[in-house]
C-alpha positions as CSV (number, residue, x, y, z in Angstrom):
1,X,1.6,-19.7,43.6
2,X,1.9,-21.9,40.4
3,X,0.4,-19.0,38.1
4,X,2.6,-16.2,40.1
5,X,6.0,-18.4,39.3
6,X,4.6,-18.7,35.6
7,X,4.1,-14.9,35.2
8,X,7.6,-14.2,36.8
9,X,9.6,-16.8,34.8
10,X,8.0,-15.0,31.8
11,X,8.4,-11.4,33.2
12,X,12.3,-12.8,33.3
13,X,12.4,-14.4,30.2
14,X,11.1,-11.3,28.2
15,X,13.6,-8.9,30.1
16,X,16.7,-11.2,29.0
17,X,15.3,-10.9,25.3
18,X,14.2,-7.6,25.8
19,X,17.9,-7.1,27.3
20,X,19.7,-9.0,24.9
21,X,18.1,-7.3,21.5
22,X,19.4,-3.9,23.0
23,X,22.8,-5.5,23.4
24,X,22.7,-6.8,20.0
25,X,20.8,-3.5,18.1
26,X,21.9,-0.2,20.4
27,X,25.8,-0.3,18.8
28,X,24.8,0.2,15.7
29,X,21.7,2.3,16.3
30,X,24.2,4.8,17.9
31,X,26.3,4.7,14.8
32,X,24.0,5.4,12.7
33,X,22.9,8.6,15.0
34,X,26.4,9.3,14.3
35,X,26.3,9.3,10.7
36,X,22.9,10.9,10.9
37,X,25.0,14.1,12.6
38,X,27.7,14.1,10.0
39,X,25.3,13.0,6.6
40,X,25.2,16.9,6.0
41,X,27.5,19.2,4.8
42,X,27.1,20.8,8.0
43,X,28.6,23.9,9.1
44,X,31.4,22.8,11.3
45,X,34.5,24.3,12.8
46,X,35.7,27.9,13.9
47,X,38.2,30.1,13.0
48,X,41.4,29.2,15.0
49,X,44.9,30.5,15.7
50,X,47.4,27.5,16.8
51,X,51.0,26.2,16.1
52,X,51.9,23.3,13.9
53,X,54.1,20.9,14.0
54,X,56.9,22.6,12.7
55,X,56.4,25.1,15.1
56,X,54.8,27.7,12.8
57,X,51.6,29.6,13.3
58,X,48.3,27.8,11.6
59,X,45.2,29.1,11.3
60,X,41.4,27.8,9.5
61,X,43.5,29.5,6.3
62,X,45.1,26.1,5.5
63,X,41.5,24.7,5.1
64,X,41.0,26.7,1.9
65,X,42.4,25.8,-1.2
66,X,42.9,22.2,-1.1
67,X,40.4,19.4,0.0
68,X,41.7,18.3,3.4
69,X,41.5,15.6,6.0
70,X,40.8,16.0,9.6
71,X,41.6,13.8,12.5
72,X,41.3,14.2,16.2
73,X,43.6,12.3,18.5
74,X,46.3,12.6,21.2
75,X,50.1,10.8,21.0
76,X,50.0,8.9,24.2
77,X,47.0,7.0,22.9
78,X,47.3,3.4,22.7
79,X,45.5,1.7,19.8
80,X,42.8,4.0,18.0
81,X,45.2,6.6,17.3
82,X,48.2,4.9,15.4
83,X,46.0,2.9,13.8
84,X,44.0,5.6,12.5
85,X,47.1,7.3,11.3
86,X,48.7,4.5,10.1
87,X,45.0,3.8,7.7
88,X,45.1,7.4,6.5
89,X,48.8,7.6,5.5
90,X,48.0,4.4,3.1
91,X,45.6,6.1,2.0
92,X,46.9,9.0,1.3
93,X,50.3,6.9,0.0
94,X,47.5,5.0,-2.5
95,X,46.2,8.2,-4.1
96,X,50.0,8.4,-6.0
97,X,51.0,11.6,-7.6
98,X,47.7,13.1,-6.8
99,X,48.6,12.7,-2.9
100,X,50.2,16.1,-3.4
101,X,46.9,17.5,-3.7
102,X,45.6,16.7,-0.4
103,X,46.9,18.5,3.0
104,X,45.9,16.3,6.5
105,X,46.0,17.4,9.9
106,X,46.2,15.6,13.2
107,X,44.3,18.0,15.9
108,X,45.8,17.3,19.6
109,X,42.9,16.5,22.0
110,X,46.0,16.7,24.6
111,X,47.5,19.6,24.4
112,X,49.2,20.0,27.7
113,X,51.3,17.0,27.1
114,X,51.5,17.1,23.2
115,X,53.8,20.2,22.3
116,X,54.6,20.7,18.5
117,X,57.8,18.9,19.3
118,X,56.0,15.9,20.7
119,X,54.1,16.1,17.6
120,X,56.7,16.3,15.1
121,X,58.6,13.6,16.4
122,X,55.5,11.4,16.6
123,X,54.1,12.2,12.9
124,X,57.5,11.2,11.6
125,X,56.4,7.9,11.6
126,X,53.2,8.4,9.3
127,X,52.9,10.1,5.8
128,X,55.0,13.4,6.0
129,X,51.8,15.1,4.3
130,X,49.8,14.4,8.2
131,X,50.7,17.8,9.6
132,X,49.9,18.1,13.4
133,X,48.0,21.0,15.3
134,X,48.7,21.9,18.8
135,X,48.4,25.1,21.0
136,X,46.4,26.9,24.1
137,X,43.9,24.1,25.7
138,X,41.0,26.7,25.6
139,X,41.6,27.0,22.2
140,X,41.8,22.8,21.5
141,X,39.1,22.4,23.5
142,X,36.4,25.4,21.3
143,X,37.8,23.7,18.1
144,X,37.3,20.2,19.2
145,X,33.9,20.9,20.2
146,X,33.0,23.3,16.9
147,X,33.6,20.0,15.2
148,X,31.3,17.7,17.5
149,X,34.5,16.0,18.9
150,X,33.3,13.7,22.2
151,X,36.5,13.9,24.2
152,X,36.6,13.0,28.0
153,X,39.7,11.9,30.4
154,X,40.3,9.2,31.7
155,X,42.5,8.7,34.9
156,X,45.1,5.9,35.1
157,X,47.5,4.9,37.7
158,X,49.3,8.0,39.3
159,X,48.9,11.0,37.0
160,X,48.5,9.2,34.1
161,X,45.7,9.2,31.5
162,X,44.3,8.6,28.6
163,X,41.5,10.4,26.6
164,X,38.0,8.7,25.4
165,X,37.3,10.6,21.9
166,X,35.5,10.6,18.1
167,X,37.5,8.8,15.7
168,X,36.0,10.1,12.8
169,X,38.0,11.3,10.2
170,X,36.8,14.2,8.5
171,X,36.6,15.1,4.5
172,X,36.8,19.0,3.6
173,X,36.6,20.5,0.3
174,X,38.4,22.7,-1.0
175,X,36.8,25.8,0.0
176,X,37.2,24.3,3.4
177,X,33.4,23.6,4.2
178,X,33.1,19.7,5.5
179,X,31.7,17.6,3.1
180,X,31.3,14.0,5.2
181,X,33.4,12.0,7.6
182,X,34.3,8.4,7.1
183,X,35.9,5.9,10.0
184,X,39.0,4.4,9.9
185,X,37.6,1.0,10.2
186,X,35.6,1.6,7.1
187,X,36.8,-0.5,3.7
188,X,39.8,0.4,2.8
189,X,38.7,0.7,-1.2
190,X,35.4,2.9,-0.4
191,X,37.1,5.3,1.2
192,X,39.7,5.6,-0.6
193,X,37.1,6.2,-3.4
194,X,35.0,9.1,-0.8
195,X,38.6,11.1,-1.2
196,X,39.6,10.8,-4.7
197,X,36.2,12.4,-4.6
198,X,37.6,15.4,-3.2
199,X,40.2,15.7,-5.7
């Protein structure tokens, strides 16, 4: 019985290490199978045919010609979102004159609820460069997913939701191809640095 309790007190003990090193190491072993997707200038996106948050007609056209920034996001989200946003318009505000030289869209992952008026009026509180994209959900939905976006509602009370998603932000050139993404939680200074490189 003695030897039995041994064994299982060390069965136990090994699982709670065993247990707590994948607590500790999974996180960032995930993150780095994220960067590992993205470390390539991949092939991403499709060609596309939305409306913008003026109300105009956008399509993968914008891409070329200037280096651009991509994020993917929805209006009524609470944290991730703004702050994103709120990173990429310093950003954008720190790169001066050259800021002019840069075009940034902000890709509904909501659609239904996020009209180009619903976008206009919420991008008025970031860098007036941040242009948003909107349009038919089929259509959201292929582009999200052309561009590896993870995206996956989540109920709330009533009919309420909120939307689980990538926060990447994504660097193109300017022929349009996607060079790397970088996270909004990154240091400020290096990414600044990753888009002057675009310039």
């Amino acid at each position: 019985m003695k030897i039995n309790s041994v064994r299982a007190l060390i069965i136990v003990g090994f699982s709670i290490i065993t247990l707590t090193l994948i607590g500790l190491f999974l996180p960032t072993i995930l993150k780095k199978d994220n960067e590992i997707q993205y470390a390539s200038e991949a092939k991403l996106g499709i060609p596309f045919e939305l409306t913008d948050s003026n109300g105009n007609k956008i399509t993968e056209a914008v891409f070329v010609g200037s280096p651009s920034v991509l994020f993917f996001g929805f209006t009524h989200c609470p944290s991730i979102c703004p702050l994103a946003l709120h990173r990429l318009s310093l950003l954008i505000e720190s790169l001066g004159k050259d800021q002019n030289r840069l075009n940034a869209y902000f890709i509904t992952l909501d659609p239904e609820r996020d009209t180009w008026k619903v976008l206009n009026n919420y991008l008025s509180f970031f860098n007036n460069r941040i242009i948003g994209i909107t349009g038919d959900s089929k259509k959201i939905k292929a582009l999200a997913k052309s561009w590896g976006i993870y995206s996956k509602k989540v109920p709330l009370d009533g009919e309420n939701y909120t939307i689980d998603h990538t926060s990447l932000i994504f660097l193109l050139k300017n022929n349009g191809n996607f060079l790397k993404s970088i996270d909004f939680e990154d240091d400020f200074e290096l990414s600044l640095e990753e888009i002057k490189k675009l310039l």
